[in-house]
N, C-alpha and C positions, 0 to 999 in steps of 0.2 A: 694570277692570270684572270683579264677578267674575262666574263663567258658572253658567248654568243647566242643568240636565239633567233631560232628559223622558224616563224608564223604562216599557216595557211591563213588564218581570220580569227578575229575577235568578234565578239556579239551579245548581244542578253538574250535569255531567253528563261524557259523551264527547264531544270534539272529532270528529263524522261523517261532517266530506269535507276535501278537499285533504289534501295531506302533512304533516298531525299528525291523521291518522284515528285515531280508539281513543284518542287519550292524553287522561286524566282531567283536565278545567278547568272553571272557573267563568265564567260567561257573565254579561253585562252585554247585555239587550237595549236598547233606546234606542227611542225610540218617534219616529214622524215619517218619512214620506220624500219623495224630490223627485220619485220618481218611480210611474207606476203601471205595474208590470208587467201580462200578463194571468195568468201563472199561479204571480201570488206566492203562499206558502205562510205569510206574518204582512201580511195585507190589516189584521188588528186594529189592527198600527201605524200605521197611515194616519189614522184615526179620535181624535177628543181624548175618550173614554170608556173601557170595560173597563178600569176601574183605576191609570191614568195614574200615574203615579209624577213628583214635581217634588224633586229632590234637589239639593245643591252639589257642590264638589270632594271636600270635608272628608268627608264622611257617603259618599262612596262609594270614596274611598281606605280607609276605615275596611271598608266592608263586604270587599272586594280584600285587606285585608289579614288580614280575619278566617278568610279562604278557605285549607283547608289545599292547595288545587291550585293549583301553581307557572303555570301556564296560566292569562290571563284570556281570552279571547273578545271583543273589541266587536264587540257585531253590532246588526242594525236588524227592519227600517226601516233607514234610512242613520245609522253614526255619525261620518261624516265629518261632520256638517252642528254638532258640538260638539269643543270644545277637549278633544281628545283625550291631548293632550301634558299635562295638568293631572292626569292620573291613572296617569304611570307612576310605578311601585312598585317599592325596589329587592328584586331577588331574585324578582321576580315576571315571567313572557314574555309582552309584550302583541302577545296579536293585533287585527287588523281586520280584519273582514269588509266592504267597500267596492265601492258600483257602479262606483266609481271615476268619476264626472262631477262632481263635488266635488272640487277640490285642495286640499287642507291650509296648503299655506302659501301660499294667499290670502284674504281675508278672505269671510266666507260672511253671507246675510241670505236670509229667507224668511220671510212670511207664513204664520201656520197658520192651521187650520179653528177654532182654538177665536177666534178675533180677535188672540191675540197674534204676537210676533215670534222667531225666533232671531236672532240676532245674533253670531256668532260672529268674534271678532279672529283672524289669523293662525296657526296652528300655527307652532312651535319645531322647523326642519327637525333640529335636532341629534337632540333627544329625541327624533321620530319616527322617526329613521333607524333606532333602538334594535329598534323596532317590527315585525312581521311582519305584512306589508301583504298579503291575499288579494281580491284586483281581481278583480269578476264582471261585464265588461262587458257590458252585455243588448244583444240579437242581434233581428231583425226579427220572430222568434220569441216576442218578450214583450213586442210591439208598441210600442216605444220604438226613436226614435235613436242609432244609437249615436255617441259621441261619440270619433271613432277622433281625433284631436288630444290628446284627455287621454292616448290611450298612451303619445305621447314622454315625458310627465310621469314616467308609473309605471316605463318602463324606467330611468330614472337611479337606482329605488330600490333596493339591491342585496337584501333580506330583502322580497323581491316576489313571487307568481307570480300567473299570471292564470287563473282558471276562468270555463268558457264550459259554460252549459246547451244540452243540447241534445235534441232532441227524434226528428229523421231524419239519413241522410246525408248530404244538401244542406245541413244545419248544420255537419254535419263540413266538408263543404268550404268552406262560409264561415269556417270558422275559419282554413280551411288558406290562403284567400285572406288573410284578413286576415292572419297573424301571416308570409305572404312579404312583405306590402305593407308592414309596417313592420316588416321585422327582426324580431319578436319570438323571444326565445330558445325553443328546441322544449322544452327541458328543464323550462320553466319556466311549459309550458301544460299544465292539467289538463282534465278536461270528465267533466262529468258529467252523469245521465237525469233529464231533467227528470218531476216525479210526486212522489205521496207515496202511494203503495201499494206492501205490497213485489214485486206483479208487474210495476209499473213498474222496479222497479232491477234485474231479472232477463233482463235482454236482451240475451244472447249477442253475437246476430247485430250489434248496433251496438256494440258492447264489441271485437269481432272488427275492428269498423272502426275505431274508435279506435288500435287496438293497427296495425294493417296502415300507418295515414296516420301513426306515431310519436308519437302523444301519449301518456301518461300519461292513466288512467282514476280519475277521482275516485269514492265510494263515497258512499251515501247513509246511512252507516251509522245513523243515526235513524231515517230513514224505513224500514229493513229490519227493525230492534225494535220501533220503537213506533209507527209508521205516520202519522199526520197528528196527536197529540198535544203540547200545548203543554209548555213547560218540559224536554223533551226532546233 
């Protein structure tokens, strides 16, 4: 089968949070998600309009490779929900940006808004192992379940970490609960201010909490330049 791929937009730019903030990539946005946050920041991907893009493997390995930034980005919308192993590139570091309630190497299907289907076979654990997996498990905060069961999954992956939005301190401590409750390595949790204005990402005072409860503090480096701007 071969797969399909539904693109909100492609772009370069700065990789803006977790640990490859600042470094120059090119971004594959992927349109579609499984889920509705309340305070996503690409609600557009949800919708089968604004420009939808329907591509193959062939045509976007070609774009990937025409990119002179060694960094790709898959991001969403969710792009677990497409055979993402069909588009590593060698010489090229694929990341994924993943709610992570999608696993990879099981087979994935979902109804869209326009009538059609995804249908995605299996991901190839080898070739995504390759991968740098950025897990943003959504928190009661973004009014979704979280699906604490998928974490066993994402700890076996060793080019993993997991960031967590958050909003107050009582998120900080939900995190702190969650990642005692299943082992999650400390090293390997970021968190970042939920917002897209730059006085949302300017706030010490929980920056200070982060830093006190041992996590690593993720940057909205995007959202501090160009503020709620797309392709960014």
């Amino acid at each position: 089968m071969n797969p399909v791929y539904y693109l909100s937009e492609t772009f370069e730019s700065i990789q803006g949070e977790g640990d490859f903030a600042g470094v120059r990539s090119f971004f594959v946005r992927f349109h579609f998600c499984n889920l509705r946050c309340l305070w996503c920041d690409t609600k557009y991907t949800w919708v089968a309009t604004n420009g939808i893009q329907q591509t193959s493997a062939d045509e976007l390995i070609a774009q990937i490779k025409a990119s002179p930034a060694k960094h790709i980005i898959l991001t969403g919308g969710e792009p677990a929900m497409y055979r993402l192993d069909k588009l590593a590139v060698v010489g090229k570091k694929m990341h994924v940006e993943t709610n992570g309630t999608i696993l990879p190497t099981k087979p994935f299907e979902m109804a869209l808004p326009n009538g059609k289907k995804i249908l995605r076979e299996a991901m190839e654990r080898a070739v995504i192992e390759q991968f740098h997996w950025v897990v943003s498990p959504k928190m009661a905060n973004a009014g979704e379940l979280l699906d604490e069961q998928a974490l066993l999954y994402w700890k076996t992956m060793d080019d993993c970490i997991f960031k967590f939005i958050i909003q107050t301190k009582s998120d900080i401590d939900a995190v702190d609960n969650l990642v005692q409750k299943w082992a999650l390595p400390k090293e390997k949790v970021y968190l970042a201010l939920e917002g897209n204005t730059v006085e949302s990402q300017l706030n010490g005072k929980l920056v200070d909490e982060i830093i006190t409860q041992g996590y690593h503090f993720s940057p909205r480096l995007q959202v501090m330049l160009w503020g709620d701007k797309r392709m960014k």
